[in-house]
C-alpha positions as CSV (number, residue, x, y, z in Angstrom):
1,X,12.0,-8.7,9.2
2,X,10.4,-10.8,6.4
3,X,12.4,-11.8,3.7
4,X,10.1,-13.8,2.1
5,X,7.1,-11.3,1.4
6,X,8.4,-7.7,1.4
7,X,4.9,-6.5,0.7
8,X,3.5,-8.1,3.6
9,X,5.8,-6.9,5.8
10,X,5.4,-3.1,4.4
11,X,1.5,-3.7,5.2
12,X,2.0,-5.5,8.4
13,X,4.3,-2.5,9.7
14,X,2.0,-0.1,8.9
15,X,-1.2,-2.2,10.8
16,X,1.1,-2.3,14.0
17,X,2.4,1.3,14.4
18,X,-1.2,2.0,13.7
19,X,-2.6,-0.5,16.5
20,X,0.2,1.5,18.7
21,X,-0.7,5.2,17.9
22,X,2.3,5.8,16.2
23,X,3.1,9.2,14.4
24,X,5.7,7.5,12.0
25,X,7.0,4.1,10.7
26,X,10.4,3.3,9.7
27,X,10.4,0.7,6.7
28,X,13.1,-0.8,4.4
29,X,13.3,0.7,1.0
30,X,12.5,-0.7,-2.1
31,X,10.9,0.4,-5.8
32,X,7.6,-1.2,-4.8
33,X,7.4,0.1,-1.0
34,X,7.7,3.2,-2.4
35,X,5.7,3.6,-5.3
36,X,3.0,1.5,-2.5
37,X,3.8,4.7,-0.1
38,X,3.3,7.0,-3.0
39,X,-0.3,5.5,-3.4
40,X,-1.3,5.8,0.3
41,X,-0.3,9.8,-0.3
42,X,-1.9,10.5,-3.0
43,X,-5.2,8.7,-2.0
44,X,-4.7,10.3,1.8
45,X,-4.3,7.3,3.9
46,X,-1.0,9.0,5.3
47,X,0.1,12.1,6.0
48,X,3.6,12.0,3.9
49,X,6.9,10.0,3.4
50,X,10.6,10.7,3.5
51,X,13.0,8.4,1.8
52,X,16.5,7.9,3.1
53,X,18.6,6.1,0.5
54,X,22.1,5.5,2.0
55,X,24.9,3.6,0.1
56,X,23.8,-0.4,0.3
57,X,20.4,0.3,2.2
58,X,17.4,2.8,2.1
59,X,14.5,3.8,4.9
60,X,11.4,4.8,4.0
61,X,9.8,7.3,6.9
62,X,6.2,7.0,6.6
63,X,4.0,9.7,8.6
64,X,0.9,8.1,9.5
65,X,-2.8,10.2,9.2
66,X,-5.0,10.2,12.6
67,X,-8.5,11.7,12.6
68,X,-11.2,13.1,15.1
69,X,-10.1,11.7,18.5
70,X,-7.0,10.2,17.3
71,X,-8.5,7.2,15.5
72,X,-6.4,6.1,12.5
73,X,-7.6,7.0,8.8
74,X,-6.8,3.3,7.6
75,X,-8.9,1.2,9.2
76,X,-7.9,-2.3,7.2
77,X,-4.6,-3.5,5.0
78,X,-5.4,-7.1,3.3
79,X,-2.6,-8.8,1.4
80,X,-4.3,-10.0,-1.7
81,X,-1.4,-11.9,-3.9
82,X,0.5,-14.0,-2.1
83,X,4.0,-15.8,-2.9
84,X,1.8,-19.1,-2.6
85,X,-1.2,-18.0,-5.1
86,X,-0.8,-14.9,-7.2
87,X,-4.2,-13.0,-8.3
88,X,-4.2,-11.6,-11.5
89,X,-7.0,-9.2,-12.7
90,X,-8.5,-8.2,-16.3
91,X,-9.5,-4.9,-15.9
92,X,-13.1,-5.4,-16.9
93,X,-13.1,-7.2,-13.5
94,X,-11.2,-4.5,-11.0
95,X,-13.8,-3.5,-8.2
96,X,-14.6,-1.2,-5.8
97,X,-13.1,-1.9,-2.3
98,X,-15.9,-1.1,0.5
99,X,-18.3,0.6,-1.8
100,X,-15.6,2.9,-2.9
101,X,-14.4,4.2,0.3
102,X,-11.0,2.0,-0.1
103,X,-8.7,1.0,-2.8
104,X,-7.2,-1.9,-4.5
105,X,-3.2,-1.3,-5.2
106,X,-2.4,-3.2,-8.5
107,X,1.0,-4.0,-10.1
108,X,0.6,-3.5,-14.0
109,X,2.6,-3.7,-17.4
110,X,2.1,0.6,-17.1
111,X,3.1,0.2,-13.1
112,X,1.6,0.3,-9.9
113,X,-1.3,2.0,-9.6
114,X,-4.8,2.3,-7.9
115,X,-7.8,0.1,-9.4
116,X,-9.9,2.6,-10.2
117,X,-6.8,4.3,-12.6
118,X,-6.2,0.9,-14.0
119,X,-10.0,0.2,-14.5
120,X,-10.3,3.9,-16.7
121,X,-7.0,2.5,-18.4
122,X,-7.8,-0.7,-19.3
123,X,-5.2,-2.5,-18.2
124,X,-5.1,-5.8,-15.4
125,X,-2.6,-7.2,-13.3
126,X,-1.8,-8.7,-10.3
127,X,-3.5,-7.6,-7.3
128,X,-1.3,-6.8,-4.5
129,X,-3.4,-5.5,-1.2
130,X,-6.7,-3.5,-0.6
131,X,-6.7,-0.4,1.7
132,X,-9.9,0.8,3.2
């Protein structure tokens, strides 16, 4: 369990029940790792997510997406800002990921949100992880 990067740890469980052909991952709940989960829905990376608050802790079930011959829909999870050096974006600078076939997950003053919303918004922040 990382305690140190939380969002590296959400990506990294996700990369490894992927490696493994897993139907689900079980992750620790938290704002961000949800609104991150939220993302991978709506851009349909994964399948869907249940969240499990309890009274001190939460779980966050994410239900991982598999295509023809069971190959997994994510193919890549980078960590962009890191505890050591942050990346902040304008958002006359946000772009594509992979010729537009992934995304860039940012963390603005509106929220977390794609880079392609933020971009049609006008607003920057930091740049937490590309999914393709």
């Amino acid at each position: 369990m990382s305690f140190n990067d939380p969002i590296a740890d959400f990506l990294t469980r996700i990369r490894n029940a992927l490696g493994g052909k897993h139907r689900y991952v079980d992750i620790d709940w938290s704002k961000m790792k949800e609104s991150l989960a939220q993302i991978l829905k709506q851009e349909g990376f994964v399948d869907h997510f249940l969240v499990k608050k309890e009274k001190t802790r939460g779980t966050i079930r994410i239900f991982l997406r598999y295509g023809k011959n069971q190959r997994p829909v994510i193919t890549g999870l980078k960590r962009i800002s890191k505890l050591g050096r942050r990346c902040y974006l304008p958002a006359d600078q946000i772009r594509p990921v992979c010729g537009g076939m992934g995304i860039s997950i940012i963390s603005t003053s509106k929220g977390v949100m794609v880079g392609k919303e933020a971009y049609d918004k006008k607003v920057g922040g930091e740049i937490l992880c590309t999914v393709w």
